[in-house]
N, C-alpha and C positions, 0 to 999 in steps of 0.2 A: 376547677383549674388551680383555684388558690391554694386547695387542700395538698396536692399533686405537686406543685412546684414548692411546697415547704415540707413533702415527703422526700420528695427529692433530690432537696438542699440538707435535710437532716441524713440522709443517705451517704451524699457525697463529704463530710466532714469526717465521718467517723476515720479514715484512714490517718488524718491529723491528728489522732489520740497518739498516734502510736509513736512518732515526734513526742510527745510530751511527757508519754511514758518511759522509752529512751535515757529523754536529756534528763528526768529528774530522779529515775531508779539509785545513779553515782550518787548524791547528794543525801538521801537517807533518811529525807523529809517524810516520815511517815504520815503527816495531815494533808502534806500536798497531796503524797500517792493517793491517800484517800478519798479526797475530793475531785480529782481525775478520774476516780476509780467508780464514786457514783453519779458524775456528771457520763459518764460513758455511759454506764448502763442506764442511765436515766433518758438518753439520747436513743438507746435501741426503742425503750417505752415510748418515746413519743413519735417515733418512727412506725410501730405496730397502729399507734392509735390513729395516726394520719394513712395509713397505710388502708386500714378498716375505714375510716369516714371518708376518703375519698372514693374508696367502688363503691359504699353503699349512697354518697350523693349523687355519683354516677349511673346508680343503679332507677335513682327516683325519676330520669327522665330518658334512659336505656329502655327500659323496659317497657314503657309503654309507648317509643317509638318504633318499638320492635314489630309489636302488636298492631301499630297503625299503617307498619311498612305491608306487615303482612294482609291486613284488611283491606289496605288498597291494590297488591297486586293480585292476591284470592278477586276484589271488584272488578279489578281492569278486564280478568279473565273470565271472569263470569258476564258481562260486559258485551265483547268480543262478537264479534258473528257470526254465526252459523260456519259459514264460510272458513276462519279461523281454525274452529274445533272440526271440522273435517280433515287438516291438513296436520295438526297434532295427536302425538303421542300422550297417553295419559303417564305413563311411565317414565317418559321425560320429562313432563311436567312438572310430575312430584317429585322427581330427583333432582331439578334445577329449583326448584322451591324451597326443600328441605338445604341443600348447598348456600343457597343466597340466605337463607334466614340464618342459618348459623354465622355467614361472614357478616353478617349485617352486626352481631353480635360482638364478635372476633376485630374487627375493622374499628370500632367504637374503643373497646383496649389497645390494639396496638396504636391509634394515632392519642386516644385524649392521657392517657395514662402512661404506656410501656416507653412512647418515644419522648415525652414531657423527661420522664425520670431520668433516660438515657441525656436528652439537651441538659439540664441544670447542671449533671455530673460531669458533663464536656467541660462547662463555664468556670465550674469549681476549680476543677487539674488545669484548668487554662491557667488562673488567675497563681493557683498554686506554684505552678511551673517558672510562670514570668516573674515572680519573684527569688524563684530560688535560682534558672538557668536558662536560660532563653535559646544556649542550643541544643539542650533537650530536647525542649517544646519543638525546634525547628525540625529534629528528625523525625517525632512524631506527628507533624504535623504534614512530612513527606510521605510518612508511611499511610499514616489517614488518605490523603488524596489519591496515591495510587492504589489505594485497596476501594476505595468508593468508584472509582472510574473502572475498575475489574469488576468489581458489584453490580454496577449498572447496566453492561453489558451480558451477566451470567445472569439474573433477574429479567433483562428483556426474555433469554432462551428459558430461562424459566417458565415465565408468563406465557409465553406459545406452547410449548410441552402440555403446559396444564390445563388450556384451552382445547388441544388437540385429547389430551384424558376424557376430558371433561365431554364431550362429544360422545368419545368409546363409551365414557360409562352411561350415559343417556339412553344409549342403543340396546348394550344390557338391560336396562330397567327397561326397558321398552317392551323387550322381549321374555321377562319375569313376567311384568304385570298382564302382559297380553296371553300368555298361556294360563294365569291364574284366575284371568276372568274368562276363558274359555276350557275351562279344564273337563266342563263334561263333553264337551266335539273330542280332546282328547280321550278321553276315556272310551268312547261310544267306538273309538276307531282303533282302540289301543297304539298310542303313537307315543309313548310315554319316551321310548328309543330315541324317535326321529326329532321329540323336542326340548331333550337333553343333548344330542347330539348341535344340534342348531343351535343352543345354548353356548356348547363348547364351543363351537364355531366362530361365533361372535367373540367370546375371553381371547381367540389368539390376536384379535389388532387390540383390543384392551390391556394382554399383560404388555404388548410391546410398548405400545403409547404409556403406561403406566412404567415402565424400566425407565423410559426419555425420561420423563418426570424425574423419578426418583433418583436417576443420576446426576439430573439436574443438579440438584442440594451437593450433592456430592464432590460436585464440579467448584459450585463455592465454599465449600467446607476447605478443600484442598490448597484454593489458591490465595481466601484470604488467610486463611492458617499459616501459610509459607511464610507471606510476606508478614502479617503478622507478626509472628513469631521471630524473622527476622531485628524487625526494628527493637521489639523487646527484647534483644539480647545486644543490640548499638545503646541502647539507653542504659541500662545497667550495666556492660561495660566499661561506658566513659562513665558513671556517674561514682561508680567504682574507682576509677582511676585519680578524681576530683578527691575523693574519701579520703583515702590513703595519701593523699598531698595534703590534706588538712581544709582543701577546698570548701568542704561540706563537712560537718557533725557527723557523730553514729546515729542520731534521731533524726537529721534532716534524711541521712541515705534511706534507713525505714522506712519514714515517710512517703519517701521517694517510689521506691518499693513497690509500697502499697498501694499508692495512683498510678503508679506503672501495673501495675497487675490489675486494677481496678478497672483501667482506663481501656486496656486491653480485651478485658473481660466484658467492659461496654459496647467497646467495640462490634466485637462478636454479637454482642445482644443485638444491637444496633442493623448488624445486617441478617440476622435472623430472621428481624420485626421486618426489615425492608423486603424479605424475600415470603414473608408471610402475607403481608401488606399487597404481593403481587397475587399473591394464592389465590385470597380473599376477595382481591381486586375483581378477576376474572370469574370468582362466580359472583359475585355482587352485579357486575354488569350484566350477566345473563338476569340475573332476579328483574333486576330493572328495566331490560331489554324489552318486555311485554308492555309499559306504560306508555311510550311515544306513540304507539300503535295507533292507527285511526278506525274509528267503526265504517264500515263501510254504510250499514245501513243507521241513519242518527235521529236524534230524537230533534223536532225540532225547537228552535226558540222559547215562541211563546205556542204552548201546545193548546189543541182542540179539548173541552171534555165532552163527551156524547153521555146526555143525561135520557135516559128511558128510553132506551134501542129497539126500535121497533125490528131490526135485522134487515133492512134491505139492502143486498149487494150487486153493487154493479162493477164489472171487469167493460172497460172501455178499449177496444183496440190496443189490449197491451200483448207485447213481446217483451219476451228474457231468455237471455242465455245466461248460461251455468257461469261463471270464475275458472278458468282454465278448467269446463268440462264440458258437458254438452251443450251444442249450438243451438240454437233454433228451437227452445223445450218448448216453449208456445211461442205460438204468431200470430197476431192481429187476432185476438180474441176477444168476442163480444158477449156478454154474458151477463145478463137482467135474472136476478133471484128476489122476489118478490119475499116484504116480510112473513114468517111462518109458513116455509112453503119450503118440501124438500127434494134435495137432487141429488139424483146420483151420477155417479163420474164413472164412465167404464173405458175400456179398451185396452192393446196389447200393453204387457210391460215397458215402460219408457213413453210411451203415448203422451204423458205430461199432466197425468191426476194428481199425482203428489205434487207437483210443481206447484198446481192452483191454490191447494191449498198451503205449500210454503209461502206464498206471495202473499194469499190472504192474512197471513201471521207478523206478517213484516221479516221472517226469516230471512227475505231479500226483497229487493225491489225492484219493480218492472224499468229495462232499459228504455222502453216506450210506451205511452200508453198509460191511466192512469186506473185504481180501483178505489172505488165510493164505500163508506156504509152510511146509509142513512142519509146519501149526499155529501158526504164529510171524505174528502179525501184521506189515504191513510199516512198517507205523508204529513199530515198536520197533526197527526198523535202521536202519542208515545206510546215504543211498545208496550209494555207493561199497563197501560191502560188499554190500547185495542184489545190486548189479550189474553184480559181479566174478563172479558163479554165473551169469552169463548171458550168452552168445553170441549178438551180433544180426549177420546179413545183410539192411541195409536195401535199399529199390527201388532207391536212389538213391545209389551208395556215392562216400560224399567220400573222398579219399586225399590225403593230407600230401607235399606238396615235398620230393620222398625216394626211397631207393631203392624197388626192389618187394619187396627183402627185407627190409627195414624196415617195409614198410604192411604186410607177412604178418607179419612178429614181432611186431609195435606192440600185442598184446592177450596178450600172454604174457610169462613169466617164463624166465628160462635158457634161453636158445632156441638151438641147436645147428643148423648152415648142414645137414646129413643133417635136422633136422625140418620146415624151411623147405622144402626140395625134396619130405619125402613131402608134406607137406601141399599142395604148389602141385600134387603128381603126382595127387593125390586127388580136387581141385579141376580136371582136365582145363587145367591155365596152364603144366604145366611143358616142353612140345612147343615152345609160344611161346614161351616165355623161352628157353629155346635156342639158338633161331634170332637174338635179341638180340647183338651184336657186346659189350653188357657185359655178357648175362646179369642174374644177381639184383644187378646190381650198378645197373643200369637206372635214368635217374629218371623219375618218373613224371609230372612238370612239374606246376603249383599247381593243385590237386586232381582231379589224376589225368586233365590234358588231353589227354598221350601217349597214352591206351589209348583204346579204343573202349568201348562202353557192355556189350558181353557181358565183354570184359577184364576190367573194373570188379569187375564181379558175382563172376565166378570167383575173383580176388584176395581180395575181402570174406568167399568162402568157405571160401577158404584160411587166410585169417586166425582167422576164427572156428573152424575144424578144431582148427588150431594153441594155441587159448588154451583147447581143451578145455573150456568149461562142463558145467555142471549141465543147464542149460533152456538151450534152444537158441527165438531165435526168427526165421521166415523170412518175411520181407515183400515177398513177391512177386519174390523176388530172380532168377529166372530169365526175365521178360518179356521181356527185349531181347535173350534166345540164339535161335539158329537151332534148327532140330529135332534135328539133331545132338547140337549142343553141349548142351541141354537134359537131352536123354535120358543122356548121359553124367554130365552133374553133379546128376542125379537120382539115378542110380544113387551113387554119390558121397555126396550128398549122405543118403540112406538108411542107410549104412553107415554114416558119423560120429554120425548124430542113433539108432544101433542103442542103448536101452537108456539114451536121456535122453529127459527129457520135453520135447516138439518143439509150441512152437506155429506155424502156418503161415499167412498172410494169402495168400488168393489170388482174383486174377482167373482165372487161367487155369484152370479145374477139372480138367484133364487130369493138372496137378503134384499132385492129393492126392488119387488114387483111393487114395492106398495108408495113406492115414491111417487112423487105427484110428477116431478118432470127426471127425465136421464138424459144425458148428457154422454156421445159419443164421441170419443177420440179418437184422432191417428195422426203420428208423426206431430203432436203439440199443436193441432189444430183441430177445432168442432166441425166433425162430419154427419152428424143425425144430431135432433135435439127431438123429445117426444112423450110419451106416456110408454109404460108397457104392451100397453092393447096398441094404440096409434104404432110403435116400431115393429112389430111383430107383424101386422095387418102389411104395411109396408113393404115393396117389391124390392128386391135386391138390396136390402137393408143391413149392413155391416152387424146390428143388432143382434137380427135375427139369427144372422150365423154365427155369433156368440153363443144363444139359446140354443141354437138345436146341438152344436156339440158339445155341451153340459149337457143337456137334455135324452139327446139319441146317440151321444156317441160318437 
């Protein structure tokens, strides 16, 4: 700031050269002229030099609170609930991201710098003016107040316009990103038509909300210009008139002049900054808008650690419902899993398989009702430790812009290229990587478009081998293999899950005759619990008629 306010006091003098240069050209004094002549230019030099060391002191602690702004709302978000990221757009995201971080930047120059320089240059023409005419100053000082009271006004419409942009263009990127990460559904459908046309659709409330905007500026361009420009032509007409009466010198009228022009020209700067200042304003508060945010599901206090997991889980009489979605996903569910001991979860879609195992992750927490491991409530840990003890292979495995030895190590610690290979060789992927011209060196292009959907699966299985858990859980993760490849990463997959406790989400009943207990649903509540042999044996068994129409048809 010190730098800044003696940038901007050297700033504000130089028009008083012009006064000295004036009054003493008549006189002929070529040593004066000269010393005027390098005290001026010696004044621009030390204007560049403060000019340079004040952004680059600004820059020493700019910059890395840039980084920290971003590393905490990048945490907030990461952070967040399950819950949250269901109800957002990724493409809004990153375009209120990219928005805030730039004004994060933008906001920092116009308040510690552009508005500093524009105040000392007010102080300077103030003090200047009060000496030389005080009702100068007074109609500039009329013209000031009724152009900031117009400003303030065209700056609020401002600020709404750009809020309302600001929205349009969110919806856009919304709809960019979401056709770019689905772009092989378009292809497969060729719908390339219906979502450029969708595309367009969306630009017609953008270009209009973007017009508001942009005539916004235009709106203030015009009115403080008027008036503006008005007063600067009351000031240099009386100051004029004063000239020519002998009032005022030909160096003081100059002078005059030049803070008149100066001053004007601050002006304008001035409501520039303030209507930039609102720009910036309005996405800086969206940037920020994510941190107030409460998690729904939190970590507690002082947390639990579970040291040597033996895996026993118990669901106690718990019920949950969804967050403005479905009611009733489980109800009064009791449910003893003994440690190293595996279950499978079946029934119609929505039955409430996935829920169990969201609940078991802390993804959310039960409305009623509590879940144990080990006898340790899960509510006394924190996520990230419950669910470092747990190995998941989802239906649907997402993979990071990376190699494939990278998405196989990505869930483990000290990972040695000999445990990347058994574990892909386990996982029936290490054949195919082979044949790979990089090998594990492979990428897998943004989430995992290079591979095929049985690849996916195998990789995810690998992965999960590799970080060795506690509880291992399988979410139908073999639906998209051939019968081959199935049978192989069953077998596989048997072996790894030997001796941890294994829960298993299945459609396909074939992947869990070998489970020790299943577990039948309907409507979010256990209607059969059993063996394979024990539900099938069993009369009117919801099971059963599972089996036989996979089975017979």
């Amino acid at each position: 700031m010190v730098l800044v306010l003696l940038w901007g006091l050297s700033e504000a003098v130089i028009p008083y050269f012009y006064k000295l240069f004036v009054d003493a050209i008549p006189s002929g004094d070529y040593q004066l002229l000269l010393k005027i002549l390098i005290a001026y230019a010696g004044l621009y030099v030390v204007e560049i030099i403060l000019n340079a060391g004040s952004i680059f002191v600004g820059d020493t602690f700019l910059l890395p609170a840039a980084r920290d702004a971003r590393v905490a709302v990048f945490k907030k978000i990461q952070d967040l609930d399950f819950a949250f990221h269901l109800t957002k757009s990724t493409g809004s995201l990153i375009s209120a991201i990219k928005r805030g971080d730039q004004a994060f930047f933008s906001i920092h120059h116009i308040i510690n710098v552009r508005m500093t320089r524009i105040f000392v240059n007010f102080v300077v023409m103030t003090i200047f003016f009060t000496s030389l005419n005080s009702s100068l100053l007074g109609i500039m000082a009329v013209t000031f107040a009724i152009n900031i009271s117009l400003a303030f006004l065209l700056i609020r419409y401002n600020m709404r316009t750009r809020k309302e942009f600001n929205e349009a263009e969110d919806d856009v990127s919304a709809v960019i990103v979401d056709n770019l990460l689905n772009y092989e559904t378009v292809k497969l459908f060729a719908k390339e038509d219906k979502e450029l046309s969708h595309l367009r659709s969306r630009f017609q409330s953008w270009l209009q909300k973007l017009w508001l905007f942009a005539n916004s500026f235009r709106l203030i361009d015009l009115g403080v210009g008027a008036i503006s420009n008005t007063g600067l032509f009351l000031v240099l007409f009386i100051g004029l008139g004063q000239t020519i009466r002998g009032e005022l010198t030909g160096g003081e009228y100059i002078a005059m002049l030049g803070y008149v022009s100066v001053f004007y020209y601050r002006f304008f700067e001035l409501i520039y900054e303030l209507r930039n200042f609102a720009k910036h304003h309005v996405d800086l508060v969206k940037y920020f808008s994510w941190l107030p945010l409460k998690e729904q599901v939190k970590d507690p206090a002082e947390p639990v650690t579970l040291e040597n997991v033996k895996g026993k889980i118990k669901f106690e009489n718990t019920s949950f419902s969804y967050p403005e979605g479905k009611q009733g996903a489980i109800r009064d569910f009791d449910l003893t899993i003994k440690p190293g001991q595996s279950v499978a979860f079946v029934g119609h879609s929505g039955a409430g398989k996935t829920t169990v195992t969201k609940l078991l992750m802390r993804f959310y927490d039960p409305n009623s009702g509590k879940i144990t491991i080990d006898g340790v409530d899960l509510k006394k840990m924190t996520k990230s430790h419950l669910r470092s003890h747990m190995g998941v292979v989802p239906q649907e495995p997402i993979m990071f812009n990376n190699t494939i030895a990278f998405n196989i190590a990505y869930g483990a610690l000290d990972v040695t290229e000999e445990k990347i290979i058994e574990a892909a060789k386990m996982a029936n992927l290490h054949d195919f990587i082979s044949t790979m011209p990089k090998a594990y060196k492979t990428n897998v292009g943004e989430r995992g478009v290079k591979l095929s959907g049985g690849q996916k699966q195998r990789l995810a299985i690998a992965r999960m081998i590799l970080s060795d858990p506690e509880i291992i859980i399988f979410d139908e993760a073999t639906s998209q293999l051939d019968s081959e490849s199935e049978k192989l990463i069953q077998d596989a997959f048997w072996k790894a899950a030997k001796g941890k406790t294994t829960l298993i989400i299945a459609h396909r009943l074939s992947s869990i005759t070998k489970a020790e207990k299943i577990v039948v649903m309907e409507d979010g509540e256990i209607r059969e619990i059993g063996s394979h042999k024990q539900l099938l044996t069993k009369k009117s068994s919801l099971y059963k008629k599972f089996w036989q129409l996979q089975t017979v048809g």
